[in-house]
C-alpha positions in Angstrom: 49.1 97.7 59.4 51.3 98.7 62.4 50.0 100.2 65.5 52.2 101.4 68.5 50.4 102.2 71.8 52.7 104.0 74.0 55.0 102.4 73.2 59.0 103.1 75.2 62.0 101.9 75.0 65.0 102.8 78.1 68.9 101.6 77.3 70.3 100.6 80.9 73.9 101.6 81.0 75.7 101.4 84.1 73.1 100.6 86.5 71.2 104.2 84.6 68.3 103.5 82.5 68.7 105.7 79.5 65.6 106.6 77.6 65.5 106.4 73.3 61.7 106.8 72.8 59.4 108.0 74.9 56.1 106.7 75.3 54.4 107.4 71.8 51.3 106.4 70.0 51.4 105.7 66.0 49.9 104.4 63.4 51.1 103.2 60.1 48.3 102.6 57.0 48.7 99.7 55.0 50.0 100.1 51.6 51.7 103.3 52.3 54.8 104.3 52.5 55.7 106.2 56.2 58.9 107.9 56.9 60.6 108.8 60.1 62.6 111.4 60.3 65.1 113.1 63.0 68.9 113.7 63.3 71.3 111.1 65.0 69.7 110.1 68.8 66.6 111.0 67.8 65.8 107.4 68.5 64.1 106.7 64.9 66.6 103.6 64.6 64.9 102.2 67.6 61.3 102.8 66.9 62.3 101.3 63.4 64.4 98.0 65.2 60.6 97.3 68.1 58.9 97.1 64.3 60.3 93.2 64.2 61.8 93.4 67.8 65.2 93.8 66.9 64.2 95.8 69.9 62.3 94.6 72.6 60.3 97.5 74.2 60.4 98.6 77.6 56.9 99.3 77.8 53.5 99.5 75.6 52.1 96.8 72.9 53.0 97.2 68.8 50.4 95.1 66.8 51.7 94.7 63.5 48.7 93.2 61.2 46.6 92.3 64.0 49.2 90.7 65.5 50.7 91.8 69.1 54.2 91.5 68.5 55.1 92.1 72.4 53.8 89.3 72.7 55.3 86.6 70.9 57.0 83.3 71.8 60.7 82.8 70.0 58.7 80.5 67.8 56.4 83.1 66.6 58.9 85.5 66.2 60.8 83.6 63.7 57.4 83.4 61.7 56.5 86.8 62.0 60.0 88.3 60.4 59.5 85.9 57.4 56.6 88.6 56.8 58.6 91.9 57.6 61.5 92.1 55.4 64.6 94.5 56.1 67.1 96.7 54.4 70.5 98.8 55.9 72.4 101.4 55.6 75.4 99.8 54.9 73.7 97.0 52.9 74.9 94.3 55.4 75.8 91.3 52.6 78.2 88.5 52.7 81.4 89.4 51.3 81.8 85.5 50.5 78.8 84.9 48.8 77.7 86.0 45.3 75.2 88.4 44.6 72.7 84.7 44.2 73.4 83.5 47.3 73.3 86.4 49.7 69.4 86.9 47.7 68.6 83.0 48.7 69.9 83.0 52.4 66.6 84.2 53.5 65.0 81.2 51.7 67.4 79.0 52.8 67.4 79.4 56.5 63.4 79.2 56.0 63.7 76.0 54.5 60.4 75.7 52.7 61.4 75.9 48.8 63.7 73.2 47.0 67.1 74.4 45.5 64.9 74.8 42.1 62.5 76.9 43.6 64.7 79.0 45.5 66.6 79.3 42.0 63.6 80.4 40.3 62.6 83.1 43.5 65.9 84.4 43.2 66.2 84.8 39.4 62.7 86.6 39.6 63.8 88.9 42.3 67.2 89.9 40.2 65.3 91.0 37.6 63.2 93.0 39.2 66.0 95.0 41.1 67.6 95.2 37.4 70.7 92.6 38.5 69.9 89.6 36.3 73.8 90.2 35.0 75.2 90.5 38.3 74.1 86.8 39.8 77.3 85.6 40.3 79.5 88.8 41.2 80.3 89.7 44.9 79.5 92.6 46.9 83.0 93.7 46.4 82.6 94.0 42.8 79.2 96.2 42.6 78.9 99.7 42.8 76.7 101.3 46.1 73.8 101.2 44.1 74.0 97.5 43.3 74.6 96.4 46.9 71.4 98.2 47.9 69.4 96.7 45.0 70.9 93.1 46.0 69.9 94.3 49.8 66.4 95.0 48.4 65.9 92.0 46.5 67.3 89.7 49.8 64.6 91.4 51.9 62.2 90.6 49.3 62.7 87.0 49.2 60.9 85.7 51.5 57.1 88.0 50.3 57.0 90.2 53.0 54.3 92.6 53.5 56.3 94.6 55.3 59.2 96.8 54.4 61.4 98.4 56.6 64.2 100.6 55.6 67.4 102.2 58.0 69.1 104.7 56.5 68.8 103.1 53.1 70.2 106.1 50.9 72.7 107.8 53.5 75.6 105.6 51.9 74.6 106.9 48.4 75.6 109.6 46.1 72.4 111.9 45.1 71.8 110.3 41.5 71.7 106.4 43.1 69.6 108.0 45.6 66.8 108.6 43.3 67.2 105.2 41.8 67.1 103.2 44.5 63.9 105.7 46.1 61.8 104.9 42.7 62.5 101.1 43.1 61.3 101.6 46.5 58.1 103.6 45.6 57.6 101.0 42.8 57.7 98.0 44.7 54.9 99.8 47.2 52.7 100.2 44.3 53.1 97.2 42.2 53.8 94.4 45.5 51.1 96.7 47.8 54.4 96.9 50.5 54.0 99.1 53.5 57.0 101.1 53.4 58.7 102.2 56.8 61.8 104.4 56.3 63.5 106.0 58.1 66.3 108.9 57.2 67.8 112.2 58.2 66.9 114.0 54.8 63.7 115.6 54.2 64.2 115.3 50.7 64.0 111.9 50.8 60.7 112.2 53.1 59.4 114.5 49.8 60.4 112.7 47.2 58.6 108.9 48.1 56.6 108.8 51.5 53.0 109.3 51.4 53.3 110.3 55.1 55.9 111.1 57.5 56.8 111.6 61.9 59.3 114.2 62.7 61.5 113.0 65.7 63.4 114.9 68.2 65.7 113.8 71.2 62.7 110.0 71.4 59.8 112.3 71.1 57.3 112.3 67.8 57.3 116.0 67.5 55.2 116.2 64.9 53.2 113.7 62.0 51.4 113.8 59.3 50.9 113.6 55.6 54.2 114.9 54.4 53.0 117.5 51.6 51.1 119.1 54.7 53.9 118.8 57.6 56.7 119.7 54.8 54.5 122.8 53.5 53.3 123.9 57.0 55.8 122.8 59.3 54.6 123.4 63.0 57.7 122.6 65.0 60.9 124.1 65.1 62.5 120.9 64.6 60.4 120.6 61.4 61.1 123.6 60.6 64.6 123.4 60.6 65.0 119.6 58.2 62.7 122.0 55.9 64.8 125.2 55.4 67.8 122.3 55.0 66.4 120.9 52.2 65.2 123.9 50.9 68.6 125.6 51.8 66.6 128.4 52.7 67.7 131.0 56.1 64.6 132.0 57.6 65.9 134.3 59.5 68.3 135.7 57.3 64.8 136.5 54.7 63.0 138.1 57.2 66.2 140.5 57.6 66.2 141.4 53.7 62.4 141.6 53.9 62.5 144.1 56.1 63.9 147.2 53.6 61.2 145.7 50.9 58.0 148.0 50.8 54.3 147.0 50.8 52.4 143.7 52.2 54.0 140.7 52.3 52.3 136.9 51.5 53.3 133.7 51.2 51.1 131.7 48.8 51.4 128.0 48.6 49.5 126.1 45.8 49.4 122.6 45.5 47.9 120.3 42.9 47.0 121.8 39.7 46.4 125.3 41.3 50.4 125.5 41.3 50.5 126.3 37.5 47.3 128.8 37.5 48.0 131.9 36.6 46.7 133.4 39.6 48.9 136.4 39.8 48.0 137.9 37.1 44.4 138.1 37.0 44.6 139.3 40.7 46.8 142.1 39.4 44.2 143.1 36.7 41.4 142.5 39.2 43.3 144.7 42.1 45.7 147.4 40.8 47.7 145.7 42.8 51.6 145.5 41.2 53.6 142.3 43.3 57.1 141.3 43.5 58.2 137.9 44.0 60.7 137.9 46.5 61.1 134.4 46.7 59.7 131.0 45.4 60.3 127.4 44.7 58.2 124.8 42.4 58.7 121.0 42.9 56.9 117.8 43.5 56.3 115.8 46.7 55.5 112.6 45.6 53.8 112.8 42.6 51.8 116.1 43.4 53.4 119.7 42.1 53.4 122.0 45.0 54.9 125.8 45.2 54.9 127.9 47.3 55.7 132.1 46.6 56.4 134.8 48.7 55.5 138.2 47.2 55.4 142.1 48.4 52.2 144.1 47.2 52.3 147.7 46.4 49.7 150.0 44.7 46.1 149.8 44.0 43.8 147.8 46.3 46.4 145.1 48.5 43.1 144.4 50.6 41.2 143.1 47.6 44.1 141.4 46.7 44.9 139.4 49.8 41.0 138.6 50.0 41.1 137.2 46.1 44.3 135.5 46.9 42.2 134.1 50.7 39.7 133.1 48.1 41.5 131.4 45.8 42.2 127.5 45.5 46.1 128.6 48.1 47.1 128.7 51.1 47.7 132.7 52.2 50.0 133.3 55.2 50.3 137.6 55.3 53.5 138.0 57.1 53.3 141.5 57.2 
């Protein structure tokens, strides 16, 4: 659905040209939902904004559904956003409108439905954002969560195919979060959306994207399908977003490891291998007695994935680590 082909972009300030994204290559599936993660400058706003050339790029060609958007007149420009709809951080609505008429600007400016119809569109999309109730409020009287949803439903107005989202959740406590990142996941499955957001927390990467690029200082470090990148992290940037949202210290393990005797694995399971009970038949198997020194079980997306780090003592640890090698895991011996 979206293709960039090194693609740049370069800020000119002063007479300097100041580079956000270096040249990159990437490629974004249709029907899926792709996040972009990186902390603030990490240019992901920008690469987000040369989707529907909020940005223009400095260099490189972005086809967007067969389409080369570098390439297109003002006229087809206005064409191609009615099929790549947008929602922001700070939701971005009309303080003088109602909740009704911030949803039917989009339609309005387009100019291709009657007042009935645009009614009609706009009652439809309300409903399915859950703010039938709230037509005729203003943005000042919803909560966050209901300014996102009416943000949602405006960007759906005009049947995109396209979804792009900046920062959506960032403004949001953790509980609207979830909300508004299930409405997101269900729109992708039940409209067939792409999905491009973009975000600063890897939970939010685990929780609804199907895959995900990892971006540091206008560079794509690192990309792939998120339950391997967030499992198996490669880069140290990567790395880092993952022991933040696992609020785990690295470094700080390996210290308390240390005093711990025997051999030390890290088993991840994913799928339904994550509630086999794998440890215990390798204990009768082995002789082998384990302790679990750490270990977290969760879901990334709708897949259970956990991952356990255990010390081996006693009986036969090499027939161990070759049942656990066999096994339906992923076996990292750290010691």
């Amino acid at each position: 659905m979206i293709d960039f082909h090194q693609v740049h972009k370069a800020y000119h300030v002063n007479g300097q040209a100041i580079a956000a994204l270096q040249p990159c290559d990437l490629h974004i599936a249709r029907g899926e939902v792709f996040g972009i993660i990186g902390h603030s400058g990490a240019g992901k706003s920008t690469l987000l904004r040369l989707i529907n050339r909020l940005e223009a790029a400095s260099g490189g060609r972005i086809v967007v559904d067969g389409e080369d958007v570098t390439a297109l007149d003002a006229d087809g420009l206005r064409s191609f956003r009615r099929r790549v709809g947008m929602i922001f951080q700070h939701f971005n609505l009309l303080a003088s409108k109602t909740v009704a008429d911030n949803v039917a600007l989009p339609l309005k400016l387009a100019g291709e439905l009657d007042a009935s119809q645009i009614d009609q569109r706009v009652a439809a999309l309300l409903a399915r954002v859950g703010l039938t109730d709230q037509a005729r409020k203003y943005p000042a009287q919803l909560s966050g969560g209901q300014k996102q949803r009416v943000g949602i439903a405006r960007a759906l107005a005009t049947e995109p195919k396209i979804l792009l989202c900046d920062e959506a959740t960032s403004a949001l406590d953790p509980q609207t979060t979830a909300s508004v990142l299930a409405l997101l996941a269900q729109l992708n499955r039940e409209l067939d959306l792409t999905v491009v957001l973009i975000t600063h927390e890897m939970d939010v990467i685990r929780r609804v994207c199907d895959r995900v690029a990892v971006m540091d200082a206008g560079v794509i470090v690192e990309q792939g399908a998120v339950a391997d990148v967030f499992l198996h992290p490669q880069h140290i940037t990567t790395r880092r977003f993952v022991q933040e949202a696992e609020q785990v210290d690295e470094d700080a393990q390996r210290d308390d490891f240390a005093h711990v005797p025997g051999r030390i694995l890290r088993l991840t399971f994913r799928g339904a291998s994550t509630y086999a009970p794998l440890l215990g038949s390798v204990a009768r198997e082995t002789g082998a007695d384990f302790s679990i020194l750490a270990g977290r079980i969760d879901h990334i997306k709708d897949s259970p994935y956990g991952q356990l780090t255990l010390a081996l003592t006693g009986g036969n640890t090499d027939a161990a680590i070759a049942r656990f090698a066999s096994a339906d895991v992923h076996l990292e011996v750290m010691r």
